[in-house]
N, C-alpha and C positions, 0 to 999 in steps of 0.2 A: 504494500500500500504506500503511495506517493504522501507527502506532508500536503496534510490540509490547509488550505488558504483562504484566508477572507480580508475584507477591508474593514477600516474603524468607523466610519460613518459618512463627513463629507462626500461630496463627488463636483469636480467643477457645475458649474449652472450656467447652460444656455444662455443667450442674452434676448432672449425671447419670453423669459420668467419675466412677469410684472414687480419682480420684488428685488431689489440691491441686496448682493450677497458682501457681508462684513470682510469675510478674506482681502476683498480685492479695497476695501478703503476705512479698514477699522484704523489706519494712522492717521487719517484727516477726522479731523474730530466734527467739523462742520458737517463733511458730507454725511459721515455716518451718522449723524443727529438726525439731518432732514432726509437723508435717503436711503436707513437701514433703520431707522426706531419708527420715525414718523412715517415713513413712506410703504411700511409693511402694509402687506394686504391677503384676505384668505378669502376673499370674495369670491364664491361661487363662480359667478362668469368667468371665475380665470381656471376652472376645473380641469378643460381641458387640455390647458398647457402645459398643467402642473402633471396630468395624468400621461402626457407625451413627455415631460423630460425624466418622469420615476421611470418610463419605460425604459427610454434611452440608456439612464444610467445603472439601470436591473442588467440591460441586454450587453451594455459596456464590458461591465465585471464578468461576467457569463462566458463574455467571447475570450476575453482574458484568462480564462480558468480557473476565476475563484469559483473554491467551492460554497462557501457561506457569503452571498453578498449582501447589503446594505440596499435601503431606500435611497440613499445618496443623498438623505437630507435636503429634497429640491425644494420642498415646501418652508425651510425653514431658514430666515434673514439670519438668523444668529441660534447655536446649539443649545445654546442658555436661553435668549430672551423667549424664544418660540414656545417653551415649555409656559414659561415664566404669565404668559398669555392668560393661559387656559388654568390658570389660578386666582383665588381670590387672594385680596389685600395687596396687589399690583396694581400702581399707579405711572401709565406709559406715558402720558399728556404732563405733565410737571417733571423735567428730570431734574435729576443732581449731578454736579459735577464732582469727580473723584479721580484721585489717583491711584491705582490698582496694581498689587503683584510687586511688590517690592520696587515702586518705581518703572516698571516696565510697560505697564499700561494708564491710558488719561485718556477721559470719554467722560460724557454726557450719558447720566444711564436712569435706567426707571427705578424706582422707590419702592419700598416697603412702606405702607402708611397702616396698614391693618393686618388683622390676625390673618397668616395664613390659613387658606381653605381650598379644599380641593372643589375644582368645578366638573367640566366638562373634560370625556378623554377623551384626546384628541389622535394617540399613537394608535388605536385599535385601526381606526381609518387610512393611515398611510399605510400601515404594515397588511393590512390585507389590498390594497390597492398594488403593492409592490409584490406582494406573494404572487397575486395575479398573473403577473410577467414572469414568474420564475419558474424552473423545474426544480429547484432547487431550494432548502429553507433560506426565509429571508431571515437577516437583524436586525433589531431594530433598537436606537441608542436613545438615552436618557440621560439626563445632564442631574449629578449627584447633589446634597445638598449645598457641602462645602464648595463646589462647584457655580453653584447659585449664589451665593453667599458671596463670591469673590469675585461676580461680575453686574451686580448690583447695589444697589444705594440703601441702607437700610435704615429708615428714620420713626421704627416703632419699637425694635424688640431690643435693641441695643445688649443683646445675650445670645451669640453665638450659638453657646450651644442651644439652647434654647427654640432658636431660631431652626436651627439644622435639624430638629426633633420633629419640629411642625412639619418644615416643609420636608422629610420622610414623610411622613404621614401620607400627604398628600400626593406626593411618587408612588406611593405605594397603591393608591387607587387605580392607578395611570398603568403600573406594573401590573396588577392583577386583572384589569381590562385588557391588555394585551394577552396574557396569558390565555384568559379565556376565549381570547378570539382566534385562538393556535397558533401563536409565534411560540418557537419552540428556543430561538437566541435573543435575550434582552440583555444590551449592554451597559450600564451606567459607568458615568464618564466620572471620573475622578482625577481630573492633573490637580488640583489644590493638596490635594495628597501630599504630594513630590514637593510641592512649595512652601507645608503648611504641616512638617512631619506632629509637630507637641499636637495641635489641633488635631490630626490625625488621630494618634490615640487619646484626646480625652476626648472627645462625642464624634470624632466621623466614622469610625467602626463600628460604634451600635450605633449612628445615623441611616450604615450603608446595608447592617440589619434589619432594620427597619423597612427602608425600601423594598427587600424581598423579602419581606416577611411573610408567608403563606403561599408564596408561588410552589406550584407545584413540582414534583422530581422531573418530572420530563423537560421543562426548561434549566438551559443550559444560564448559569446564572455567571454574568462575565463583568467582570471593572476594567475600566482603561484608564491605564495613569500615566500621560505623557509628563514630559518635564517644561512645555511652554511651547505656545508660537512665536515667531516675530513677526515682525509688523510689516515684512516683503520680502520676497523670496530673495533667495539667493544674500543674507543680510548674518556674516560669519559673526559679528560680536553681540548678537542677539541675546541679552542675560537668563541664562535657561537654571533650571533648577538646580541643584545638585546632584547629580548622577549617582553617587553613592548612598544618597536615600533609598534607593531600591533594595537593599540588602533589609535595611530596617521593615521597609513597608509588605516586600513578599514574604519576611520571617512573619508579620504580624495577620499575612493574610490569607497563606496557605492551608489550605483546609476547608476553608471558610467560606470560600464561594469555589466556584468551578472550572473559572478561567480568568486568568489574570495576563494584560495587555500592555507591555511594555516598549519604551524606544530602546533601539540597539544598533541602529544604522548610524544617525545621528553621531553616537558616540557608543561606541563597544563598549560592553560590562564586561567585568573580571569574570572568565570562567565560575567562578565559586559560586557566583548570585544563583547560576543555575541549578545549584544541588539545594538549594534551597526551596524549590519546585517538586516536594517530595511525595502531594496528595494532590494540587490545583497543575491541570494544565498552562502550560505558558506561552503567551502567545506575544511572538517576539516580531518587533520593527526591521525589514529586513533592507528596504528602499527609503532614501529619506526625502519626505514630503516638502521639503522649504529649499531645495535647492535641485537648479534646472541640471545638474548633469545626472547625465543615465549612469546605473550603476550597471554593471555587464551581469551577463547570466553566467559567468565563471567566479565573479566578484561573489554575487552574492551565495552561489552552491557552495564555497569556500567557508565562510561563514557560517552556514547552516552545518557543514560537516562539524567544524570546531563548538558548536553546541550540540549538535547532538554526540558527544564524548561523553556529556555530561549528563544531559536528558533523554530518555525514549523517545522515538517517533512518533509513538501514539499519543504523546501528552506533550509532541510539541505544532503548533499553528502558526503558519507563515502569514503576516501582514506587511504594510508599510508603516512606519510609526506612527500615524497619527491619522488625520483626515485629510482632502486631497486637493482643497479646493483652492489653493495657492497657486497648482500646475495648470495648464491647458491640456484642454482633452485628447492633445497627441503624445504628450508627455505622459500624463496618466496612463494611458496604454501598453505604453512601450516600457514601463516602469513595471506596472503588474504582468504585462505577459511576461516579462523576464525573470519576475518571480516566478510566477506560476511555471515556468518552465523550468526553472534553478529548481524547485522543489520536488517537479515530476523525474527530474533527474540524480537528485541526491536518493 
């Protein structure tokens, strides 16, 4: 059996989407104000475009070889605020300004002004719209609490953890609506993880409990914890997490969920993180999403041989580190076929 492949969420967006994807201008703070917060829209009338680029981006990954692909997130301006939507105690029309991530992000963002409440699910709808195109299961991602917490304004709870508690809560309706509508891969994203280790273990572990709390066995229960974007491709001094958080965050999380999604392209871990993968499959960055050069399908089968020394093949999953929507859709391609074919070949 060849290493199974999938992607993390993103997928470039059409320019025929009625909606500004954050990738291409979350460093201008103006545009993304009036052309990624204020300019979102889920207006029906735009069903059908959105319903032609899921296709698109199901049929992309497919022809690429992944085996587990992704909605490609076309429906959503940002992988945080979109969730962020379809809750109560969100206030999108008054933002705040803030600087986010240790200095590395500044934006204009929507507010907390009230109790977290869960509304309407909105992932049950894309995920069987995207299953529709696939022969294959789809996944479907979700943005963690800490996660939320770190790309939002929070002007009522002023209690972290507190905060991280509710809105589990309210994932977790979103989580068990999907479940029930037979997504058999729900991913919840977690880079605040990597950025945010003390936080980490006092409430984002039983936060990230919480969110799957009742899901059923048959779903594959996954976290993704990049270490950061930057702000444009191709952008070497981009301040990314700590890379050696990883040893801390897979010791603390192995067991614990099912599959755990790490960068490794980006920047190589130390063989050793891997043996730390004793019970959760790992699901390793093998092409790196922020920069335009191709990696080769010998580059990367090299790679994957030198972890698997470490780990089985059955518990290990080939992605790219993170999500995709930095590249063009020829890039994208040629980046996953290469995996996909580095994997069918190791």
């Amino acid at each position: 059996m060849p290493i199974k492949t999938t992607c993390i969420g993103a997928f470039p967006k059409p320019d025929y989407l009625p909606i500004k994807d954050w990738f291409k201008i979350a460093h201008a703070a103006d545009s993304y104000t009036d052309d990624v917060v204020r300019g979102w829209s889920d207006d029906a009338q735009h069903d059908a475009e959105f319903e032609r680029a899921t296709r698109e981006a199901v049929q992309t990954q497919i022809d690429c070889g992944i085996d587990i692909p992704t909605d490609g997130e076309q429906r959503r301006e940002n992988y945080v605020h979109y969730q962020c939507r379809y809750m109560g105690g969100f206030d999108f029309d008054n933002l705040e300004h803030r600087v986010l991530r240790n200095g590395a992000y500044e934006s204009y963002l929507p507010a907390i002004r009230g109790k977290i409440t869960p509304t309407k699910a909105v992932l049950p709808r894309d995920y069987k719209q995207a299953q529709g195109f696939s022969d294959r299961p789809v996944k479907i991602t979700i943005p963690g609490p800490m996660t939320i917490i770190g790309t939002v304004a929070d002007c009522f709870y002023n209690d972290d953890q507190k905060l991280a508690l509710d809105l589990a809560d309210a994932l977790n309706r979103e989580v068990l609506a999907l479940a029930d509508a037979g997504c058999a891969y729900i991913q919840v994203d977690a880079p605040l993880f990597a950025r945010k280790p003390e936080d980490a273990a006092n409430f984002g572990y039983e936060a990230l409990e919480r969110v799957f709390h009742g899901v059923p066995d048959h779903v594959v229960r996954t976290v993704h914890m990049c270490c950061g974007y930057p702000e444009h491709i191709d952008q070497p001094d981009y301040p990314k997490a700590d890379h050696q958080v990883y040893h801390q965050l897979v010791a603390a999380l192995d067991g614990k969920i099912d599959a755990l999604s790490i960068e490794d392209c980006h920047c190589h871990s130390d063989l050793s993180l891997f043996e730390k993968f004793t019970k959760t499959t790992a699901i390793v960055g093998f092409v790196d999403i922020a920069v335009s050069q191709i990696e080769s399908i010998d580059q990367i089968a090299a790679r994957m041989r030198e972890v698997l020394t470490v780990i089985a093949p059955e518990r290990l999953i080939a992605s790219p580190d993170c999500g995709l929507g930095f590249l063009s859709l020829e890039q994208t391609r040629i980046k996953l076929t290469n995996m996909c074919r580095a994997a069918a070949m190791v």
